[in-house]
MDAnalysis code that builds the backbone (N, CA, C; Angstrom):
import MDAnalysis as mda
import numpy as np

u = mda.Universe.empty(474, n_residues=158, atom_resindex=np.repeat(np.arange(158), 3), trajectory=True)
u.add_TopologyAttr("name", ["N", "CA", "C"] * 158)
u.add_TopologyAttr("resid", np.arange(1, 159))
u.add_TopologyAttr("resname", ["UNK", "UNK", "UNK", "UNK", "UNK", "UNK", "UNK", "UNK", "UNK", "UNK", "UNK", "UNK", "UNK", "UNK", "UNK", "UNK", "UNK", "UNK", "UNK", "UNK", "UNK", "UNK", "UNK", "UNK", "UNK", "UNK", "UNK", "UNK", "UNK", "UNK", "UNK", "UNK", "UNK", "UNK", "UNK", "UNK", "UNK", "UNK", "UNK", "UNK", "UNK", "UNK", "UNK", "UNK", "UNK", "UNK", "UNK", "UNK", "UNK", "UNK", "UNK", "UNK", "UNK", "UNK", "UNK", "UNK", "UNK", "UNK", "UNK", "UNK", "UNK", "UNK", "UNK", "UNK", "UNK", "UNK", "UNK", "UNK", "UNK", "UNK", "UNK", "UNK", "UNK", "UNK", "UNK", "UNK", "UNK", "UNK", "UNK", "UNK", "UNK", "UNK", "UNK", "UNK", "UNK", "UNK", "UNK", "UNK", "UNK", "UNK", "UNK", "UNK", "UNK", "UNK", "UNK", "UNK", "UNK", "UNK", "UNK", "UNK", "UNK", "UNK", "UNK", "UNK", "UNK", "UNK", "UNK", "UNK", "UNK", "UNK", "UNK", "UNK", "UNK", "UNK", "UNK", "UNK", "UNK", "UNK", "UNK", "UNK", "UNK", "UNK", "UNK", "UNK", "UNK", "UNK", "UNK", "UNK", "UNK", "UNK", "UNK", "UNK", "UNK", "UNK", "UNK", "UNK", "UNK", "UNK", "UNK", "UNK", "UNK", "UNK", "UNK", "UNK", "UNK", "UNK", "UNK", "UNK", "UNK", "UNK", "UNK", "UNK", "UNK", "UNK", "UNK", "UNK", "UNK", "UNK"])
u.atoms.positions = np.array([
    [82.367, 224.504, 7.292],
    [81.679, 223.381, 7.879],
    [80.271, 223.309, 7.281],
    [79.773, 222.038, 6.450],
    [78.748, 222.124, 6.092],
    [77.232, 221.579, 7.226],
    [76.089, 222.133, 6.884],
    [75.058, 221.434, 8.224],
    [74.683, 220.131, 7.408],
    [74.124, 219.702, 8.554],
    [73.574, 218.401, 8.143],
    [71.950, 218.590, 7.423],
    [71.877, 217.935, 6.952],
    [70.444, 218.140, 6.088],
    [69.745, 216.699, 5.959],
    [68.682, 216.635, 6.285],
    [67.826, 215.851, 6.202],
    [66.954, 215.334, 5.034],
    [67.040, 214.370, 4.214],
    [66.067, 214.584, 3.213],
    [64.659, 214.497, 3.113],
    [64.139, 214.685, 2.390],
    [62.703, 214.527, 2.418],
    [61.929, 213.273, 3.125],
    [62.531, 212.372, 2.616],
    [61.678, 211.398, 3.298],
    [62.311, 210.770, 4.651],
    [63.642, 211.345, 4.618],
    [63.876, 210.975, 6.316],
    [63.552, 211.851, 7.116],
    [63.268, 212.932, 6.568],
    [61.778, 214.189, 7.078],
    [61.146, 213.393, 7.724],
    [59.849, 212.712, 6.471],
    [58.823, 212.715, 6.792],
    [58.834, 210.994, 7.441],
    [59.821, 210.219, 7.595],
    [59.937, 209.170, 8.569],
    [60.097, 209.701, 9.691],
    [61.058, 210.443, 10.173],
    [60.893, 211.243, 11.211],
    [60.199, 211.640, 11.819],
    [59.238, 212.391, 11.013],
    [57.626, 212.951, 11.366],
    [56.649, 211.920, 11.554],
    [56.814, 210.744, 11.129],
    [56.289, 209.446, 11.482],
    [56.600, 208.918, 12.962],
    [57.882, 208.707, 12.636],
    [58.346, 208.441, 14.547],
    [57.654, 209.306, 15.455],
    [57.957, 210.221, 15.361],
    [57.445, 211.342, 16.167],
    [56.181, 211.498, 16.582],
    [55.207, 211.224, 15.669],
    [54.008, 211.157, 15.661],
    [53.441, 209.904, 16.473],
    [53.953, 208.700, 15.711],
    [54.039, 207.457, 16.620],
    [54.315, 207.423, 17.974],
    [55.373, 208.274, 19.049],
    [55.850, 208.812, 19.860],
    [54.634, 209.406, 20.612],
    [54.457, 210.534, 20.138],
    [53.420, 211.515, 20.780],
    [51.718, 210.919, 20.717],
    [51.696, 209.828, 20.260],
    [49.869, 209.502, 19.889],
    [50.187, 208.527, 21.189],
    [51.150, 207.645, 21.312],
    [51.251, 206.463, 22.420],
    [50.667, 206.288, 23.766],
    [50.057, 206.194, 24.595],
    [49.706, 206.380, 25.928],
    [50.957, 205.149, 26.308],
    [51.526, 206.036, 27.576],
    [52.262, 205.206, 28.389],
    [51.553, 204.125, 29.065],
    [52.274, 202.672, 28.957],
    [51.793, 201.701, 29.500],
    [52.614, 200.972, 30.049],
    [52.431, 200.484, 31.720],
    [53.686, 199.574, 32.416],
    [53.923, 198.462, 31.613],
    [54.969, 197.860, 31.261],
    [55.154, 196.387, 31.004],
    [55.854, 195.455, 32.450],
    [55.473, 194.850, 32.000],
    [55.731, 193.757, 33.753],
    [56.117, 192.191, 32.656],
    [56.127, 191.904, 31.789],
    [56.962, 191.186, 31.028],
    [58.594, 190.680, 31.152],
    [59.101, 191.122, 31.507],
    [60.160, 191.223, 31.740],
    [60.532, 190.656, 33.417],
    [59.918, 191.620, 34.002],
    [59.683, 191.472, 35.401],
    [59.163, 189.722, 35.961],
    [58.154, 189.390, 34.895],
    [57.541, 188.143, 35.160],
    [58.581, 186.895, 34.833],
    [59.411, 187.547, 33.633],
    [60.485, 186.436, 33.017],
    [61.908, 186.564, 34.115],
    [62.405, 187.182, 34.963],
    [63.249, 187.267, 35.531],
    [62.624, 186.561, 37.023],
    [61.824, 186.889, 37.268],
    [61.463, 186.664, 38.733],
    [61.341, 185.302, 38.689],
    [60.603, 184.642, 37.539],
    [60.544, 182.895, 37.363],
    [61.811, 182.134, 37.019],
    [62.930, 182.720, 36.791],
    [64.233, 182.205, 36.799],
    [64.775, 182.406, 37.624],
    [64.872, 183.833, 38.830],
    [65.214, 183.825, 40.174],
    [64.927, 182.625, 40.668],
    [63.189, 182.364, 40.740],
    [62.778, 181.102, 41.462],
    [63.122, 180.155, 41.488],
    [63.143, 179.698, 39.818],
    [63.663, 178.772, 39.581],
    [65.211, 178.135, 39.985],
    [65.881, 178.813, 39.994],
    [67.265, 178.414, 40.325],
    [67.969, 179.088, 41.581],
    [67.017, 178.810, 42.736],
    [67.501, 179.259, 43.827],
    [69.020, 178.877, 44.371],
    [69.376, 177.650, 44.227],
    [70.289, 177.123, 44.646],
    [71.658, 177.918, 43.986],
    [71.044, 178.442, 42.592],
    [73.041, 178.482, 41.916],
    [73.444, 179.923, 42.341],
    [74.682, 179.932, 42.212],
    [75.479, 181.381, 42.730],
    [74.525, 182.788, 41.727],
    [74.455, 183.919, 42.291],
    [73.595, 185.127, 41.967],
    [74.274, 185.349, 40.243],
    [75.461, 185.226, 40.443],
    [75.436, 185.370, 38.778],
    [75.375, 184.607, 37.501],
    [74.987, 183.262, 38.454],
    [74.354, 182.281, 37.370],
    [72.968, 182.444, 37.244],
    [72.257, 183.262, 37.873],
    [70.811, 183.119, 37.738],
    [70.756, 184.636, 37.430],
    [71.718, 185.255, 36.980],
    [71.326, 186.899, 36.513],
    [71.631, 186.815, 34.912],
    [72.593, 185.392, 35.062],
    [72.960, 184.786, 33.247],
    [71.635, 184.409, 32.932],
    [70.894, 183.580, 33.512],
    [69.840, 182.909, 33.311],
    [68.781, 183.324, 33.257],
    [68.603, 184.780, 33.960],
    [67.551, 185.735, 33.733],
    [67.871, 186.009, 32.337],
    [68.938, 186.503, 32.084],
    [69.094, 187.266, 30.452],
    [68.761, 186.354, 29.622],
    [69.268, 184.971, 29.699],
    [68.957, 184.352, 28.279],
    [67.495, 183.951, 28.707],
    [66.742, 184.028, 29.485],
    [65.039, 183.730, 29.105],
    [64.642, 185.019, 28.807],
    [64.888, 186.459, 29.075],
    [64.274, 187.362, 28.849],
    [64.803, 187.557, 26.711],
    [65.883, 187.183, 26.572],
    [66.145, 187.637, 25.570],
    [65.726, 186.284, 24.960],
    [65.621, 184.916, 24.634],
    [64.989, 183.754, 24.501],
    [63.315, 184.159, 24.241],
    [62.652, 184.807, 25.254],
    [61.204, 184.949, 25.646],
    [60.721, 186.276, 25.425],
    [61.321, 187.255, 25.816],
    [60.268, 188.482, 25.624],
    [59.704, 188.625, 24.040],
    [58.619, 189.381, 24.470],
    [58.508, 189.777, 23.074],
    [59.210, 190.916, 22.319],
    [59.040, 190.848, 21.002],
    [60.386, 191.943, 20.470],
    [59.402, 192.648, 19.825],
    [59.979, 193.965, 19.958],
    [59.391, 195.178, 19.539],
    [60.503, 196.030, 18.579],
    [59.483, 195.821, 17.485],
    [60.525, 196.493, 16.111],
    [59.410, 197.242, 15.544],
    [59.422, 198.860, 15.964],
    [58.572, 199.945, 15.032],
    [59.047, 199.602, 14.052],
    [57.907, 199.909, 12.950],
    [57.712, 200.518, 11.606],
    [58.525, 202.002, 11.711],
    [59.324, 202.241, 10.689],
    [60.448, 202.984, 10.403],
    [61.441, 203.238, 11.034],
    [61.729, 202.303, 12.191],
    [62.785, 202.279, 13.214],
    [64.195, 202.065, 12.083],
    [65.182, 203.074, 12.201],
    [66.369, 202.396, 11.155],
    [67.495, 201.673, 12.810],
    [67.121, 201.865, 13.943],
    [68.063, 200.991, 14.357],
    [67.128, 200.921, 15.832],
    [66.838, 199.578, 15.662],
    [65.753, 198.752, 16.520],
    [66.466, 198.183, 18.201],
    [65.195, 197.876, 18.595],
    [65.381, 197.155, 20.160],
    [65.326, 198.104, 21.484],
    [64.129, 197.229, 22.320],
    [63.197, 198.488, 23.418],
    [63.367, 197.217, 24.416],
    [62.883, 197.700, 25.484],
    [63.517, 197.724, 26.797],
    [62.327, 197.110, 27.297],
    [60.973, 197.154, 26.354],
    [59.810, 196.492, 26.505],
    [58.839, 196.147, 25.905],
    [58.076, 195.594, 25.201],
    [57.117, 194.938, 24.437],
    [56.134, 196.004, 23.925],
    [56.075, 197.293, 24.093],
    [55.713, 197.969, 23.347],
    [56.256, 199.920, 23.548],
    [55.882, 200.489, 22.652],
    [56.381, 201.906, 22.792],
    [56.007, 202.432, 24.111],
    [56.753, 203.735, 24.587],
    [56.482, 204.276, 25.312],
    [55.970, 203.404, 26.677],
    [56.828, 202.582, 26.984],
    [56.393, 201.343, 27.772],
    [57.515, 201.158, 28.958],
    [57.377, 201.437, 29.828],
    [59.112, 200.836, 30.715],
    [58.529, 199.877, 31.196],
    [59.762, 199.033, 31.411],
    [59.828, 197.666, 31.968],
    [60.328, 198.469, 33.558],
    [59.970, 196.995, 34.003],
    [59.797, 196.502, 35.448],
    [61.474, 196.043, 35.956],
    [62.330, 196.393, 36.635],
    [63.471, 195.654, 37.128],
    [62.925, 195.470, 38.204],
    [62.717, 194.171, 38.688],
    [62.470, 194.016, 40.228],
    [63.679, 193.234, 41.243],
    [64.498, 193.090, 40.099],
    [66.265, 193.201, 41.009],
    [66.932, 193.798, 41.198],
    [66.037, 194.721, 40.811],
    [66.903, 196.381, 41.580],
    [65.899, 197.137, 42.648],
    [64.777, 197.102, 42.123],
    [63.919, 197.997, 43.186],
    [62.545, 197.669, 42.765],
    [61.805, 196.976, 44.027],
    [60.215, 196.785, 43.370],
    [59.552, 197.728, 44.542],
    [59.773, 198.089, 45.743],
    [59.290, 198.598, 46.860],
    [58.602, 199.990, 46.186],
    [59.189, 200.533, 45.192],
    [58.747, 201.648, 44.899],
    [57.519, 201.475, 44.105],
    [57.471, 200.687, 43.338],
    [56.767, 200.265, 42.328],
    [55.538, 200.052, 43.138],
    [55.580, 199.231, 44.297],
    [54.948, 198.650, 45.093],
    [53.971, 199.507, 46.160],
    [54.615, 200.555, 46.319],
    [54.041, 202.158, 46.782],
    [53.169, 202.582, 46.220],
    [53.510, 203.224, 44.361],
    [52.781, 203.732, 43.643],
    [52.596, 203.381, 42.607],
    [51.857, 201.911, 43.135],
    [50.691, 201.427, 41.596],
    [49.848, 201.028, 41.138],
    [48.764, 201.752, 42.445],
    [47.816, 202.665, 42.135],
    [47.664, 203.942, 41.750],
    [48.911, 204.263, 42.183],
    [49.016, 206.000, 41.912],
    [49.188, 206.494, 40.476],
    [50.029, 205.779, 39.895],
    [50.708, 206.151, 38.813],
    [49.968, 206.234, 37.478],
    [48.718, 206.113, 37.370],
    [47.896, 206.677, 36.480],
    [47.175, 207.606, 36.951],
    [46.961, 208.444, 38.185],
    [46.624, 209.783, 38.529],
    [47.677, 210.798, 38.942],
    [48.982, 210.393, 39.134],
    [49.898, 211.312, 39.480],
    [49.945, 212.862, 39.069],
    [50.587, 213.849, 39.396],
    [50.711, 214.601, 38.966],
    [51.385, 215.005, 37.373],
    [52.999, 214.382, 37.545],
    [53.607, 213.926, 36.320],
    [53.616, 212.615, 35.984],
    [54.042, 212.741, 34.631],
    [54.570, 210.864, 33.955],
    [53.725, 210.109, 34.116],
    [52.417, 210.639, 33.952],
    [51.047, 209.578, 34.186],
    [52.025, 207.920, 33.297],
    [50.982, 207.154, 33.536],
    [51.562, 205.529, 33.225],
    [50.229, 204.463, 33.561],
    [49.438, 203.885, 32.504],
    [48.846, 202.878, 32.195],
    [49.168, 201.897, 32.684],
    [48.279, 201.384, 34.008],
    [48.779, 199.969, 34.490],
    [47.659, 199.078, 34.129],
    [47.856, 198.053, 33.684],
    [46.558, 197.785, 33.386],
    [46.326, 196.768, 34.216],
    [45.142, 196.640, 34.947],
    [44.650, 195.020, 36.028],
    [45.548, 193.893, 35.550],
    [45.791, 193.200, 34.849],
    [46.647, 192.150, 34.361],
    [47.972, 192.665, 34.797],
    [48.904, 193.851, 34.979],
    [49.791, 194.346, 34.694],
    [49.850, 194.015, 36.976],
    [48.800, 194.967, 37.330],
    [48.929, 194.532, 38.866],
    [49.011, 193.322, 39.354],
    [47.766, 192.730, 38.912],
    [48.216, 191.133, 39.530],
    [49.428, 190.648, 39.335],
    [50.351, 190.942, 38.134],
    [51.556, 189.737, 37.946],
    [52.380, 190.970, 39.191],
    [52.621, 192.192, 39.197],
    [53.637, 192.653, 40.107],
    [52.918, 192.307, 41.749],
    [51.817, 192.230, 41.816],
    [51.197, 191.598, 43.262],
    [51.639, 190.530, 43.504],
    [51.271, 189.511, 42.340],
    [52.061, 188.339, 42.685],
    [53.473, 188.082, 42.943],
    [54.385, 189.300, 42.633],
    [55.813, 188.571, 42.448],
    [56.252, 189.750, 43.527],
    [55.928, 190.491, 44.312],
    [56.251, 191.215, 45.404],
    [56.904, 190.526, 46.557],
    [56.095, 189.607, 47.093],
    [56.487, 188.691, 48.070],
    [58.416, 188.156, 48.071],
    [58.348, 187.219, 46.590],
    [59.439, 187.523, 46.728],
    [60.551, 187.980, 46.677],
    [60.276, 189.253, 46.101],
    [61.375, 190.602, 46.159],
    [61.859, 190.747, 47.161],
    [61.341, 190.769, 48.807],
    [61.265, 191.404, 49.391],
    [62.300, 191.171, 50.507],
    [63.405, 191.936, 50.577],
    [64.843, 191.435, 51.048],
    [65.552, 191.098, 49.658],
    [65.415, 191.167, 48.381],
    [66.423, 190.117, 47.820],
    [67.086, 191.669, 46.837],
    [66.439, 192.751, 46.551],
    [66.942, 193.554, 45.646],
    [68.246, 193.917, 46.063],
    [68.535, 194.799, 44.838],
    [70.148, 195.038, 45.256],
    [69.794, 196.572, 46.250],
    [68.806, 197.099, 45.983],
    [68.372, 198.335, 46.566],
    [68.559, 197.656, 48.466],
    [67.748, 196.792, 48.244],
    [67.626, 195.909, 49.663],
    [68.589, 195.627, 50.794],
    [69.885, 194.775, 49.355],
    [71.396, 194.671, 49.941],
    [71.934, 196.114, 50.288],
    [71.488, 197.039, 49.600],
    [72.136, 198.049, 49.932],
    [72.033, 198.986, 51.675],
    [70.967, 198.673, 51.605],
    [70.431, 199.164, 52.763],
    [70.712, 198.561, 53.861],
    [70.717, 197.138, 53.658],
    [71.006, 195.708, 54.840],
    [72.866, 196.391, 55.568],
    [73.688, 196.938, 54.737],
    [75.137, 197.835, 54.939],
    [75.067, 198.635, 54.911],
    [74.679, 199.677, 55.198],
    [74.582, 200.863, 55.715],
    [74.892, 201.034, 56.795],
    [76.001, 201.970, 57.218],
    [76.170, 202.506, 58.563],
    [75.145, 203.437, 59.261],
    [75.046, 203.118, 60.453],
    [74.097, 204.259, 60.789],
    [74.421, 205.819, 60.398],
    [75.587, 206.240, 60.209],
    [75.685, 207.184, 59.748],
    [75.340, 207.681, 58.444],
    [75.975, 207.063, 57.536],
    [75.167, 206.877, 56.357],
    [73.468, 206.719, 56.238],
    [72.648, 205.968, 56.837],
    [71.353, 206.045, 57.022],
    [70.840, 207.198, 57.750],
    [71.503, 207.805, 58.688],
    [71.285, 209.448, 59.405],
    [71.514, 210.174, 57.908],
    [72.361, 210.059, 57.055],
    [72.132, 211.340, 56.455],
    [71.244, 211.110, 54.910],
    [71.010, 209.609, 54.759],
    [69.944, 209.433, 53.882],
    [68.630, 210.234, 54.285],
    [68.472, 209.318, 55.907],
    [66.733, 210.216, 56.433],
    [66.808, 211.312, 56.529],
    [68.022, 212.193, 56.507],
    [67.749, 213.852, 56.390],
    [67.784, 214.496, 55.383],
    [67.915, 213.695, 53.700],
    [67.938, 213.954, 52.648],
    [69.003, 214.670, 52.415],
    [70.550, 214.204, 52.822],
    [71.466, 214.956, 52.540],
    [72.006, 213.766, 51.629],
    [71.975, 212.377, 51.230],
    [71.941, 211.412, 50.378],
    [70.297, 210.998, 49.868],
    [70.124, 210.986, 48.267],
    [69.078, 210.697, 47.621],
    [69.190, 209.230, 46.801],
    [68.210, 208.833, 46.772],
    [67.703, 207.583, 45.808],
    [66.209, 207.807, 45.681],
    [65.679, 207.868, 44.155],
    [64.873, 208.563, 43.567],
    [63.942, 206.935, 43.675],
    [64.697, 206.103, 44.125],
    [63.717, 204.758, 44.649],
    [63.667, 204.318, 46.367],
    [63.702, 205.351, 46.601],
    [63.391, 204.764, 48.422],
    [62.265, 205.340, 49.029],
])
């Protein structure tokens, strides 16, 4: 069995990524978040999976695209490196907890920047009841919710 070997300059592209990687300061993107929540709005009336179609084609229509320099196979999840996006149709309550926190935390520090709060301030309101985290909770048996609050069931967003 022979090893795999790397050549020189996919070495030192490598060592480029990497570097690129490790210099980055983490920063929230809310991009995404802003392009979904204005097509929620927008199309209150149509059934949930016409407006989860309609989220995708404005986010993929609209976001901005992020293609590193020496990337050999491209496409990020947010408008710049080391950056997570925002789902706020799955869970904003958490977000909504700690973000102020999340550039002093203990771990996974994360760059929010004032521009970055106002748009998730603004679009909180109407999250609130509509996530799927939300629906989830709205069915819950009390039993099931007894053994969530005793931490014998986890969600790393509640």
């Amino acid at each position: 069995m022979s090893a795999f070997v790397l050549s020189s300059e996919g070495s030192r592209r490598s060592q480029r990524l990497k570097q690129g990687l490790v210099t980055t300061d983490r920063e929230m993107c809310v991009e995404r978040a802003a392009l979904v929540t204005d097509t929620y709005r927008s199309h209150e009336a149509d059934p949930i999976v016409l407006r989860r179609a309609k989220a995708l084609a404005k986010v993929l229509r609209e976001m901005t695209l992020l293609i590193a320099e020496d990337e050999l196979i491209v496409g990020h999840l947010s408008n710049r490196r080391r950056s997570p996006s925002v789902f706020p149709e799955y869970a904003l309550h958490w977000v909504e907890y700690e973000l102020d926190l999340f550039e002093t935390r203990a771990h996974n520090r994360l760059r929010v920047p004032p521009e970055a709060k106002r748009v998730l301030r603004d679009i909180y309101p109407y999250w609130r009841g509509r996530t799927v985290c939300d629906r989830i909770r709205a069915v819950r048996t009390p039993e099931l919710q007894r053994a969530v609050d005793h931490g014998l069931i986890t969600n790393p967003h509640e």
